[in-house]
N, C-alpha and C positions, 0 to 999 in steps of 0.2 A: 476493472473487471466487474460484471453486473451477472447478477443470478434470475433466468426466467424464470416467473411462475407458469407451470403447466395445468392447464385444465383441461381437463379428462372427458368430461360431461361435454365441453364444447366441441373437443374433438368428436366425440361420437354424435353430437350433433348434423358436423359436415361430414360425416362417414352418411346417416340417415338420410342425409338430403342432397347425397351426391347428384351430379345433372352427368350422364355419359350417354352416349348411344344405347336404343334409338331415344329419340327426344319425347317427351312426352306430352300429347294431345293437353292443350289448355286453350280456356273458351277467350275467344278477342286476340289469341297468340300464333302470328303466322311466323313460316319458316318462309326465303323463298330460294332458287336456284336462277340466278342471269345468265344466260348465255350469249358470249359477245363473239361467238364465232359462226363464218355461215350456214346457210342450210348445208350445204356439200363439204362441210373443213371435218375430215376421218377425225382429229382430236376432239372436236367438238358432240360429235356425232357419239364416238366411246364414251365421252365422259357423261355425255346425255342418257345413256344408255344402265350406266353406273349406276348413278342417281336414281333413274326409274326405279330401278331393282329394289334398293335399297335404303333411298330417300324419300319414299312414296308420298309420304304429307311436304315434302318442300314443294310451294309453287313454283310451276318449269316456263320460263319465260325465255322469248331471245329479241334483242333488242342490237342495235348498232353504235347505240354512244351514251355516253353517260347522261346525257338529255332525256334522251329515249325512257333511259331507265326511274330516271326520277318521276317522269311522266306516265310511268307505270303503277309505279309506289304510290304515287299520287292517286291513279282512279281506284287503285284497290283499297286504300282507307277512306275514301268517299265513299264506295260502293257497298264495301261491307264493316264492319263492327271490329277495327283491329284496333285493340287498346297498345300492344306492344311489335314491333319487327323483331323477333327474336336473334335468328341467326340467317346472314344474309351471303351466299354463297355466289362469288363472281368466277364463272367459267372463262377465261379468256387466253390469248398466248402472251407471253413476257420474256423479258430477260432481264440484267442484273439489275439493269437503272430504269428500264421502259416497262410501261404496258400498253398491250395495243387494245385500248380504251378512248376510242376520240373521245371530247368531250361538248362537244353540241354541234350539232344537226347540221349545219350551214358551215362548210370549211372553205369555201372560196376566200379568195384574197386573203387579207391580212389575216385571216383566220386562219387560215394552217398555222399557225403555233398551237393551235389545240387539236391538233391530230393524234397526237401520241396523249397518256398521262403519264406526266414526268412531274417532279418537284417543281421544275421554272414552269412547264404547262398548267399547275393547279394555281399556283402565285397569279401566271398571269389574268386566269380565271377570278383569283380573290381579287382582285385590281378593279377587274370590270363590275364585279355585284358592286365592290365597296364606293366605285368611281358612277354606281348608278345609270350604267348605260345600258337604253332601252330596249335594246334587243334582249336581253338578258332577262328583263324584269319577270316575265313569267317561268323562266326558269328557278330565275332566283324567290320568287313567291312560293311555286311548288316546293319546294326544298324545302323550305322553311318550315313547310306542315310536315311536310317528311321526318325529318329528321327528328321533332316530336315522339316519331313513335320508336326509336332508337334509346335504349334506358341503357343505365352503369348494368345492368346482366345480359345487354346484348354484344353482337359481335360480327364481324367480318370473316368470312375465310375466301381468301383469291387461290383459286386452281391454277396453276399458271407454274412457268419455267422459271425458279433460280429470284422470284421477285425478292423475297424476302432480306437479299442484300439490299434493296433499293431502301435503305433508312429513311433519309430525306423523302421521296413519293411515297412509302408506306406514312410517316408524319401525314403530310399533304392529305393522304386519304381520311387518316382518321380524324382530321378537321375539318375536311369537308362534310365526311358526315355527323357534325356535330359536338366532336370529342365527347363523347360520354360512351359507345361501343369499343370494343380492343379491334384490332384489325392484325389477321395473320395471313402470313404466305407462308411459301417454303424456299428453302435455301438451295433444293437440287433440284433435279429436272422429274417433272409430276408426267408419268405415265398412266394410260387407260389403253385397256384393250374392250373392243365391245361384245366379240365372241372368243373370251380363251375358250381353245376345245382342250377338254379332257381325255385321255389316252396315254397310249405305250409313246416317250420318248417326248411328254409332253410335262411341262410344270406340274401341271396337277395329272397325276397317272392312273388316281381313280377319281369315283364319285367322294370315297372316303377322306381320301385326301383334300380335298377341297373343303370336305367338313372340318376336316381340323385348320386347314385358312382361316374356316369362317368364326373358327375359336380362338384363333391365334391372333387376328387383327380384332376381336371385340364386334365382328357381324351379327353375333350370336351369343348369350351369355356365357361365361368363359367358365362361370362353377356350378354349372348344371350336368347332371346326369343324365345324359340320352339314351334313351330305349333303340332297340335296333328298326320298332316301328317307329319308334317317336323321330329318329334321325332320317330315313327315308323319307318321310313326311315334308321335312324342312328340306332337304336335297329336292325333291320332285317340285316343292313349288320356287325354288331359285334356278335350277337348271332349265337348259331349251333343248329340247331332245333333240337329234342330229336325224336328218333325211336319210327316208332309206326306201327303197321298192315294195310293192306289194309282194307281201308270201303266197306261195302257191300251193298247193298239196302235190306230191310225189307217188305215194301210195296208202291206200287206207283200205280197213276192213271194219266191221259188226259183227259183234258175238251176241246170241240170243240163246240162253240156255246152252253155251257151248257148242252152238255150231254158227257158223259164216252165214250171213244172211245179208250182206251186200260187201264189196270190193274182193281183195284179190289177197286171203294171208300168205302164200307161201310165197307172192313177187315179195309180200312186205318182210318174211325173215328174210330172205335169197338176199333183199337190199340192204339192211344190217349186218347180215353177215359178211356182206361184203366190204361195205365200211368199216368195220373193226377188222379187215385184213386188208385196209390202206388202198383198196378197189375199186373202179368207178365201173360199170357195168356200162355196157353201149348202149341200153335200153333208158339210161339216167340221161345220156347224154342227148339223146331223142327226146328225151320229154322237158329238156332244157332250153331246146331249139323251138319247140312247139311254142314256149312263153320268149322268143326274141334273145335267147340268151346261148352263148355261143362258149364254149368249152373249149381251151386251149390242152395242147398234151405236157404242158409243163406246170398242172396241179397240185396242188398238196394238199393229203387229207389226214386231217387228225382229230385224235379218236379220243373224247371225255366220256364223263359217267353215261351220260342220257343226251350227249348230241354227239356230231359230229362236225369238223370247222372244215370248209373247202378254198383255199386261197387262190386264187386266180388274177389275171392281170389282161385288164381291156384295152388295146392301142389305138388312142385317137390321133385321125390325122386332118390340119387342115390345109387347103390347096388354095391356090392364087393363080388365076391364069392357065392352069395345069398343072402348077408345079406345087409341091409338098414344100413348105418354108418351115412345120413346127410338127413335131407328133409327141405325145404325150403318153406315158403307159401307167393308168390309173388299178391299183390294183383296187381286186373286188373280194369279198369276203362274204362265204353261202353259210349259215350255218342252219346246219338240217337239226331239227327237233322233233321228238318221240312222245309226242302225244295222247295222253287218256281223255276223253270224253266220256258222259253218263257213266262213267264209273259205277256199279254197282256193287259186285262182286266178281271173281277171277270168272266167271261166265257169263258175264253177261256187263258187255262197254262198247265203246268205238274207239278204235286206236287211228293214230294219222301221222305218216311220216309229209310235216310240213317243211318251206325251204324259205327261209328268211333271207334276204340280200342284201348288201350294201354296199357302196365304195369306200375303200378304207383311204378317205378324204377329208379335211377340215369341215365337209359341208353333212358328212357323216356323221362324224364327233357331236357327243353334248355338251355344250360350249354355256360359258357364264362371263356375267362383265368383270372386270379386273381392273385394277389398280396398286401401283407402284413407283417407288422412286429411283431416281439412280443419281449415285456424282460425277461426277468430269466424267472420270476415268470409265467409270460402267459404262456410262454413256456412248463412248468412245467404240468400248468394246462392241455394245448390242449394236450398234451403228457400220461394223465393220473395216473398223480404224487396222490398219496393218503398221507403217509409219508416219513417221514424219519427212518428207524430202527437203524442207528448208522455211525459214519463217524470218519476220524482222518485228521490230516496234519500234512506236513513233509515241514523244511525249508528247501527252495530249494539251501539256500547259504551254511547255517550251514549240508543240507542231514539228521538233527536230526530229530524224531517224538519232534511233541510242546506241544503233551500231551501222555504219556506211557497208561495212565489209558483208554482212548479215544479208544488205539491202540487194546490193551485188549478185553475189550467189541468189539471191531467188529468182533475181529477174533471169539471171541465166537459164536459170531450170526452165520458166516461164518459154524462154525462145526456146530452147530443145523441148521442148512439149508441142509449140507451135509450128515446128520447124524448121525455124529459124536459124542459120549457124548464129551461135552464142562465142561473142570475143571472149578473147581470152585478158586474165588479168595479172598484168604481168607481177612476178613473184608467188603466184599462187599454183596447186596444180589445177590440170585442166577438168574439167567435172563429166561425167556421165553417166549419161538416164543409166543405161547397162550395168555399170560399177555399182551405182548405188542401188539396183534393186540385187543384183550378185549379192553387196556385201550384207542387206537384210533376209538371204533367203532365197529369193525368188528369182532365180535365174529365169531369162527373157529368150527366149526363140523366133525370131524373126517375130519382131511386135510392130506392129501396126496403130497409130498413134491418131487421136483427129479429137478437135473439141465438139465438145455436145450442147455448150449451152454457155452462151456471152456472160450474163452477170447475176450471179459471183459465176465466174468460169468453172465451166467441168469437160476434164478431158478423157477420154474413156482408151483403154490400152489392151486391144486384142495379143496374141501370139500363141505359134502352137504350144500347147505342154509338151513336157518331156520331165525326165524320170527325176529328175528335183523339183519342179513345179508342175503342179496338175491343176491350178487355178487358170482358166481361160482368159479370162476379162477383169481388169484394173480399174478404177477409178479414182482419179487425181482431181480433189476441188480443193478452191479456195477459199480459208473461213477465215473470218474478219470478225474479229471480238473485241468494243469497245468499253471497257470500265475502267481501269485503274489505270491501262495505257490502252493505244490500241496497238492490239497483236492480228497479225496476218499469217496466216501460215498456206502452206501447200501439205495437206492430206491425202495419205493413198489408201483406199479403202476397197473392199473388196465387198459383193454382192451376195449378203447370205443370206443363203434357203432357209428357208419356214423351220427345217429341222433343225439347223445350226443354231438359231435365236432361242428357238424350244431349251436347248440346251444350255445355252449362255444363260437364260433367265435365272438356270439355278444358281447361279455363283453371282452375276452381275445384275442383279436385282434385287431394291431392298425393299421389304415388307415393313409397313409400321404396326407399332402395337395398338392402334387406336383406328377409328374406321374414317375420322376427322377432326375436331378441334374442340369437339362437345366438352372433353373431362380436361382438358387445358385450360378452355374459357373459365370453367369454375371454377379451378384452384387459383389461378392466377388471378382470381377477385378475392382473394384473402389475404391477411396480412402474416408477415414471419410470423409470427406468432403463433398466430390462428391452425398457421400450418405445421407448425411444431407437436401444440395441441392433437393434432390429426394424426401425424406418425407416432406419440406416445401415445395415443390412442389406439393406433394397430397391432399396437408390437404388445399394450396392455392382455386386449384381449384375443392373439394372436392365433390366425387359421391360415392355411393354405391359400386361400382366396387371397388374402390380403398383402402378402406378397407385392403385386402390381403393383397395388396403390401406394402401397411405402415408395415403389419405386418412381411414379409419377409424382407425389407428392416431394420428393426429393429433387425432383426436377423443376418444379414449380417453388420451389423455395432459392434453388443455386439460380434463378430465371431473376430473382432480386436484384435491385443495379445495387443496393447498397450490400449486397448480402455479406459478402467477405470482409467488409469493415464490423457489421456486426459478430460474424463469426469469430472476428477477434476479440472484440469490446465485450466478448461475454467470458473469455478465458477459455471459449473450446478450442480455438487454434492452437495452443500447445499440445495438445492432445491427438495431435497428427503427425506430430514429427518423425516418426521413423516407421511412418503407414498410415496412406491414404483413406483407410478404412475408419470411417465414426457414425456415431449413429442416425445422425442426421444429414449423412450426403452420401453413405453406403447402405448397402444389404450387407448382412452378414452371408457366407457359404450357404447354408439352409434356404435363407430368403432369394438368395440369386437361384439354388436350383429348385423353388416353388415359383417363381416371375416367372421362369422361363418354360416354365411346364404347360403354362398356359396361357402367356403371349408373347410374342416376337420379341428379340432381345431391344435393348433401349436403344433407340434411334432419333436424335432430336433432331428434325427436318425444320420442324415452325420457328417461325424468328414472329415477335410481337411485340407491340408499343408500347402498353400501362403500364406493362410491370419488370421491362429489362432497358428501356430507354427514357432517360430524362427530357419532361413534357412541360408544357406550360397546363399548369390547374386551376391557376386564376382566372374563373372567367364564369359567366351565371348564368345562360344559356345556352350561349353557341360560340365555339370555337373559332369559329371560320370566320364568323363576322366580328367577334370581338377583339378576336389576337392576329397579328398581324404575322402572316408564313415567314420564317427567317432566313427566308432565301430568297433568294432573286429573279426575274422573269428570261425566259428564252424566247428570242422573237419569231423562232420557227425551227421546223424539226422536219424534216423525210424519212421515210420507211427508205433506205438504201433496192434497188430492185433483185429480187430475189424469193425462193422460197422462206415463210412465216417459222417462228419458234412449235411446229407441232411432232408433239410425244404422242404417237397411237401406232397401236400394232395391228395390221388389218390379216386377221385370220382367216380371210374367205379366201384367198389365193389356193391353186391346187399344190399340193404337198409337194416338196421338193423342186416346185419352179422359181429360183431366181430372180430376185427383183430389186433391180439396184437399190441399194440402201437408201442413199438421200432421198431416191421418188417415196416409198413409203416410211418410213422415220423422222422423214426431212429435215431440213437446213439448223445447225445446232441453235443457234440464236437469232434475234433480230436485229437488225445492223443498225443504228440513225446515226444521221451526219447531222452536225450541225451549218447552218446554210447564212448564216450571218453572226458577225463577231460584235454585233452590238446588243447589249443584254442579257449578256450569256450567263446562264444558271451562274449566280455564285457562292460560291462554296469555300471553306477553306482551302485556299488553292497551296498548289506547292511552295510558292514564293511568299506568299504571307506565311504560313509552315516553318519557310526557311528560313526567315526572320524571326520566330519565336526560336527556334533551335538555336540560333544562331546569339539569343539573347541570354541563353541559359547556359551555352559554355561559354560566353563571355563572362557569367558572374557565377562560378559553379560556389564560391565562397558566402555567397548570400542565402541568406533565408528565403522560404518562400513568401511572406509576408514582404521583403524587400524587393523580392524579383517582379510580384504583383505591383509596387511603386514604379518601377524600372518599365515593364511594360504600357502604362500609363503615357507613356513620355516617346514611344515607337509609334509611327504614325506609317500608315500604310495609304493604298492608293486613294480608296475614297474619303479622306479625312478624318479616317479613324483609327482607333490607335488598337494596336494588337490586345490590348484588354478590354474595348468595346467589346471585341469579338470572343474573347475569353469570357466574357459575363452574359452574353448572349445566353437565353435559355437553352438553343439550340446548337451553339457550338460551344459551350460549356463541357461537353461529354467529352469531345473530341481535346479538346488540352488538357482537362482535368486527364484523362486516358493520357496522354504523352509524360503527365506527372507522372502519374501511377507507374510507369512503365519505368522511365529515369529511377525514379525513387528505389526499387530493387539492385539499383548501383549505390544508394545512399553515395550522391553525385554533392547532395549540398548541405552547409550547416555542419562541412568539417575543418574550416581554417582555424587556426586557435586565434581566439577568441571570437571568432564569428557564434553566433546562433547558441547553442547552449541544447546540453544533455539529451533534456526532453524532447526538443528539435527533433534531432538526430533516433530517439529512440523511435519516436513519430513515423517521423519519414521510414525508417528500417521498416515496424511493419506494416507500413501503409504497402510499401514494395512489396514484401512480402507474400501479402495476402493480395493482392495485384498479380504476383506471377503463381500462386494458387487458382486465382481467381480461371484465369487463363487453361491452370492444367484443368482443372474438374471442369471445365464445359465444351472443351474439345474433345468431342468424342465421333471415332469414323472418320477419323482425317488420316489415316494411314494404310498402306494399300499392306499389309502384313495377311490380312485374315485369308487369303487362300491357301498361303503358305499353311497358319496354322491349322486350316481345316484339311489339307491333302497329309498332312503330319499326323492329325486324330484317325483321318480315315486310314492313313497307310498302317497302322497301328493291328497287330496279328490279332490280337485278342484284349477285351474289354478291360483289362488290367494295363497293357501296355495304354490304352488311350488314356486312360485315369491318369496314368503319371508320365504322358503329356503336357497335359493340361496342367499338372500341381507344378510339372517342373515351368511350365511359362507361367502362370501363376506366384509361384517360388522368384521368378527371374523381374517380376513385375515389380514385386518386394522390395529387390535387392537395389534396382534403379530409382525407385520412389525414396529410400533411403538416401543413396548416392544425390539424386537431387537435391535433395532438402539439405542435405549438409551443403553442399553448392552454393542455396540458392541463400543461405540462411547466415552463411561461414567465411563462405567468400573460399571455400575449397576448389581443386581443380577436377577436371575428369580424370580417373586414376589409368597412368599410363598404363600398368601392366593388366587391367583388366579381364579378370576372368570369371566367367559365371561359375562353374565348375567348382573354383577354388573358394568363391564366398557363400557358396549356396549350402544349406545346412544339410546335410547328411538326411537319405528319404526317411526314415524315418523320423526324423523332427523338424521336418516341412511343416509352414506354416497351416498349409491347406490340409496335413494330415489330419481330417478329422475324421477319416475312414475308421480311424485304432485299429489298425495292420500295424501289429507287432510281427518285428523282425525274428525270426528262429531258422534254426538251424538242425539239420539241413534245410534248405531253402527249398518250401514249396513251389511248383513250378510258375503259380502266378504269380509269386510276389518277384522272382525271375523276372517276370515281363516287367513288371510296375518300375524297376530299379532301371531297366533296359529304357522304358520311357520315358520315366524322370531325367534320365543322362540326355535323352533326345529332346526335350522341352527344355532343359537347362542350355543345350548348344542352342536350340531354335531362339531363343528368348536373348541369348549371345549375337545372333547374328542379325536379326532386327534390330539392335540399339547399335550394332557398329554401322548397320546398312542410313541408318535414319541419321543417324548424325551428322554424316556427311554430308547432309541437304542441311543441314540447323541452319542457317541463317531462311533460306527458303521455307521451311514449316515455319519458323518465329514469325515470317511476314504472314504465313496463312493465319495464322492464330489471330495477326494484329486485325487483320482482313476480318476476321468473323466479327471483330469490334468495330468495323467500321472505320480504319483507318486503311487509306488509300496504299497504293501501289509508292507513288514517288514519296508520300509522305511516312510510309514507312525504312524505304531507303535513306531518305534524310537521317532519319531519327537513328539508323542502323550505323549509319557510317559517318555519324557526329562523336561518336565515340565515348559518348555517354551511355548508351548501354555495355556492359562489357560481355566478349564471347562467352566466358563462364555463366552469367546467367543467362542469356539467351540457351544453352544449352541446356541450365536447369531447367528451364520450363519446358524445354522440347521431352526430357526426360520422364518429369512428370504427366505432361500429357501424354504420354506414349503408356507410361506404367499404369494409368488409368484405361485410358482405351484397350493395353493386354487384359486386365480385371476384367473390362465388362466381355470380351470375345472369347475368353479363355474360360467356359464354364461347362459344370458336370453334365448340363439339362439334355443332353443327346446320349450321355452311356447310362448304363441300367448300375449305378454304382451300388445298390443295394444286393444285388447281387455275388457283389465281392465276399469271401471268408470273411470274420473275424477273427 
């Protein structure tokens, strides 16, 4: 056990010199923005758009390949005075393993293998500088000055879909340029809209609301005080007003010394008066026709302080031939306004009933650029996923299907789509399309079935509605996701209107608390310490404001690859055993409900290099050219044909018109095949995997010291032995991690007389803190929070929400407990389980720090608070029964965030050196963390309760 010294002084130090949004103007220091998508790509276009707004000093470039771009960087530090690249932002589309980034100019022949940037596409690239061949040489010259102006405070950030898994190509990148920048992506799919409009039925439903966006994501300082002019100010110059008609005048008069001295005052009361008695006059409706505008008998008028609103609705039709194929009823919105002019005194002005108009249309609304994330699942949803009709995988090592019977059934679906009679197989039942949209829902009426589009196939399924389904048009495509295997599925997705997505964004779309990776880059350039320094620093001389940064600063501390070894080696790990709560990786209650008052709850999207994955640092230059990539070359890569990985919501469409999902959301991911077996990226593959697994329950009685001699002596395909590749800088993470993981079974160093005490106590909390490690940094991997948020909302009054939240709170407790003895005891999940029965009476709820004292008779709100704790305690009950049942599936997502494969964590699963019990702990603990951070006060007015 080792005791930190804290300094205080140095914390407020990095508090004074924090770097966050926006960045700040320094002379020789440019930002820039790449865009590697086309003129015409909707994703590119939103995200360009974004940017403008908002990133005004990044230079906006768009370039086609990573040559291009260096060739840029290149004349802009020749041409002007850039001592440093500060922050270098790559616009592009991605998926898990790829970026669709060529990498120079000329891809004919042998050169397509640098069509994608993948890890074997950058290797093969370091091959050709280091192998000095000529084509190269002035790309690789350029670079060389380039990369120069990249220092230890600069950084990468990739806009892109899902990259951030890609460990190996995120390495690759930040080699290439130099090793001395961090480079970040994101882990879920990166959306941009370029016009969200504002309105009734819309994300943002005012101008107001968007204000508090733009405090909520860190657009805008988040602990300032805004005037009601000062905030209008900032709204008018980030909004785009929405299109509307010219105003006309209606009726007007002049008063001069109290009498009329031009228009007409008694048409102008007569027209008031009629208006505030819900009346159109036929003399209004002539002088509507006069200006082109035509009055239907099915208007609505409604009647405010000083205007009047007229709803109407215009029918466009367009014709082909003769014949009408589409009509459209775009409703219009008049609203009449009561006008003073030259005001002087009550005798003497000019009054004007004017008539403003517009279409109550996206192209009406005032609209701002946006940005957002989503995971699988959202994705899924904004995309209009209804099911699944059938799917297979293939292992991508072995190239075998994992299930034949899987393979079957799809293809079947496949010919009853095409129309093909589909054989039957005997012993199985017979399948159909019918059945299976019956048994999701959606019974079929004479459907109508035809493919729309060869590859990836999309089949589009008309039938009439009837009184179980009122969805017209189906759509069945198939999506081909290659990472850890590849999975194929058939998706039936349905076509949602502008309004339905409106709507979905508010549940299935995630806001981050930061605008980009500015207060990430910096903390993440400090050491534990440093950062320790910084949170007893906050909490020293503790404000409102400071809240966040506790909370970012705890994220950039648990972001350490060592951190959990440290958090033991200092004695604060005992310190958590029966609550996740310490002061160094939580908020206290108070602190969570001041984070969240004033930005977006914690969401870690960024995955980054320096400071959570183990790097090579040896090296006095340059990265690239000094250290050799620990991975292997790919001799060529295809983009599969199909639509690109792009996230953008295009808001110009007319309201309520339908537009197949894939045409605007498009294609989830990017497909690549690989096109020859010679070269192929190599990686820890499953079978050398299988051979380490296979070596360690062979000697579960050895030490690790012994196991490491034992490995020495395994030789593997290319002459080396499974501990070359264990002391590899680069596949170090990845075994070391298979330890860490075994070691929560203390699997070795227990035969008598094998290994010894210390061993053993080692290894225990090496695991330990290992399946720690695990829970505190999964966070948002559980599809729970609609439930909890339709729980708070359905909540009668602000008392019952309160104890809600304490009872899932309360319940987060009791599992974080349950874990830890599990994980720590070698205890089991307790059969008779009941939250109810372990949970402490509401009144000595941990989270009561309301001090609502219980009396009697019972006021009627503490009625509710009791009513809702009993209902958070079941909700809190029914998510740990729901999730368990997947535990072996969430453990694999967990291992997945670490960068262990799909088969390699199957190995590892059903080697039988992890045992279920803690795999479960850990599902527990992450779970019990993830309820902490969703389950919070920062939406009820709990100040408002009694004491």
């Amino acid at each position: 056990m080792s005791v930190i010294p804290i300094n205080i002084i140095r914390g407020e130090r990095i508090f004074n010199n924090i770097q966050e949004y926006p960045l700040p103007l320094k002379d020789g220091v440019k930002d820039y923005l790449i865009n590697l998508t086309s003129p015409s790509d909707g994703y590119g276009i939103a995200g360009e758009a974004f940017f403008d707004l908002f990133y005004p000093n990044h230079v906006v470039h768009r370039v086609a390949n990573l040559e291009d771009m260096i060739d840029f960087l290149f004349d802009e530090i020749q041409s002007k005075n850039i001592n440093q690249i500060r922050e270098l932002v790559i616009l592009a589309h991605g998926n898990r393993t790829t970026l669709a980034l060529p990498l120079i100019n000329n891809l004919g022949g042998k050169n397509k293998k640098f069509k994608y940037f993948s890890a074997g596409s950058i290797k093969n690239l370091q091959v050709a500088f280091w192998e000095g061949a000529p084509e190269f040489n002035d790309f690789k010259n350029k670079r060389n000055e380039v990369i120069k102006k990249f220092l230890d405070d600069s950084w990468i950030t990739i806009r892109c879909c899902r990259f951030g898994y890609a460990f190996d190509a995120m390495h690759g990148l930040y080699s290439f340029f130099g090793g001395r920048a961090n480079v970040y992506a994101p882990m879920e799919y990166q959306y941009f809209s370029s016009h969200e409009r504002i309105g009734q039925d819309k994300k943002f439903t005012s101008r107001f609301d968007f204000f508090d966006h733009l405090q909520l994501q860190g657009l805008i300082p988040r602990n300032e005080n805004y005037s009601f002019t000062r905030t209008q100010k900032v709204l008018n110059e980030l909004i785009t007003p929405g299109k509307a008609g010219e105003p006309f005048i209606l009726s007007n008069y002049t008063l001069q010394g109290n009498n009329v001295t031009e228009g007409n005052k008694v048409e102008y009361d007569s027209l008031i008066n009629s208006f505030n008695d819900h009346v159109l006059p036929d003399n209004v409706r002539k002088k509507f026709q006069l200006k082109d505008l035509s009055l239907s008998e099915d208007i609505e008028i409604r009647v405010h302080r000083n205007h009047w609103l007229i709803f109407d609705g215009i029918t466009l039709e367009v014709e082909l031939e003769g014949e009408v194929f589409e009509e459209h009823i775009y409703n219009v919105l008049y609203r009449i306004e009561d006008e003073y002019h030259n005001f002087i005194n009550d005798e003497n002005y000019t009054r004007i009933l004017k008539v403003y108009y517009k279409l109550i249309d996206n192209a009406t609304l005032p609209s701002v650029p946006y940005q957002f994330f989503a995971n699988e699942h959202q994705d899924e949803k904004l995309r209009g996923k209804l099911f699944e009709l059938g799917s297979y995988f293939i292992d991508l090592e072995e190239g075998e299907l994992e299930d034949v019977n899987e393979f079957e059934r799809y293809q079947r679906f496949v010919e009853l789509l095409d129309g093909l009679p589909s054989l039957e197989i005997e012993g199985e039942e017979p399948i159909s399309l019918l059945d299976e949209f019956q048994n999701e829902g959606y019974p079929l009426t004479n459907p109508i079935i035809r493919r729309i589009q060869e590859n990836p196939p999309v089949w589009k399924i008309t039938h009439d509605k009837n009184e179980n389904n009122n969805i017209s048009e189906f759509f069945v495509e198939e999506k081909v996701e290659n990472f850890l295997s590849s999975a194929t599925r058939l998706i039936v997705r349905v076509s949602l209107t502008e309004k339905q997505i409106d709507s979905l964004l508010t549940y299935y779309s995630t806001d981050c608390n930061t605008p980009g990776t500015e207060l990430l880059a910096y903390l993440d350039r400090h050491s534990k310490e440093e950062l320790l320094d910084f949170i007893y620093y906050l909490r020293s001389s503790y404000k409102k404001g400071n809240a966040f940064y506790l909370r970012k600063a705890q994220e950039a501390l648990m972001r350490k690859l060592d951190f959990f070894h440290f958090f033991q080696e200092t004695g604060e790990f005992e310190k958590t055993k029966y609550d996740l709560h310490h002061p160094w990786v939580s908020l206290t209650p108070l602190e969570v409900k001041h984070s969240t008052e004033n930005a977006y709850p914690p969401h870690n999207v960024w995955k980054e290099v320096k400071s959570s994955t183990k790097h090579d640092k040896d090296f006095e230059t340059d990265l690239f050219m000094e250290k050799e990539l620990p991975f292997g070359e790919v001799i060529q890569i295809e983009l599969k044909a199909g639509p690109e990985d792009s996230r953008f919501i295009d808001q110009n469409s007319p309201r309520d018109k339908p537009i197949p999902t894939f045409k605007f959301l498009e294609k989830e991911d990017l497909n690549f095949v690989e096109l020859s077996d010679e070269g192929m990226l190599r990686e820890i593959n499953c079978e050398t995997f299988q051979q380490f697994i296979d070596v360690l329950v062979e000697n579960q009685d050895k030490t690790r010291e012994e196991l490491m001699e034992i490995l020495k002596t395994v030789y593997i395909e290319d002459n080396s032995t499974i501990y070359d590749y264990w002391s590899s800088n680069y596949y170090f993470a990845t075994f070391e991690f298979a330890f860490q993981i075994i070691d929560m079974t203390v699997s070795f160093g227990r035969a008598t007389g094998v290994g010894s005490s210390i061993t053993v106590t080692v290894s225990r909390a090496t695991g330990i803190m290992f399946g720690l490690g695990l829970a505190f940094n999964f966070v948002g991997g559980f599809l729970m929070f609609k439930d909890l948020a339709t729980a708070i909302q359905d909540g009668q009054e602000r008392y019952e929400k309160v104890g809600v939240v304490t009872g899932v709170r309360e319940s987060a407790r009791i599992i974080n407990a349950i874990g830890f003895d599990m994980l720590t005891k070698g205890e089991s999940f307790p059969d008779d389980f009941n939250m109810r029965v372990l949970a402490y009476e509401p009144e000595n709820a941990h989270d009561y720090h309301l001090k609502i004292k219980i009396r009697t008779p019972f006021p009627s709100w503490i009625s509710y608070f009791i009513y809702g704790y009993a209902a958070g305690l079941d909700l809190g009950q029914k998510i740990v029964l729901e999730e368990l049942k997947n535990y072996k599936a969430i453990f694999s997502k967990l291992l997945a965030k670490k960068g262990l494969g799909h088969c390699q964590s199957k190995i590892l699963i059903d080697s039988g050196l992890v045992d279920d019990n803690k795999m479960k702990a850990v599902v527990l603990l992450a779970l019990g963390k993830a309820m902490m951070d969703q389950a919070t006060y920062s939406s009820i007015d709990i100040l408002a309760i009694p004491e």
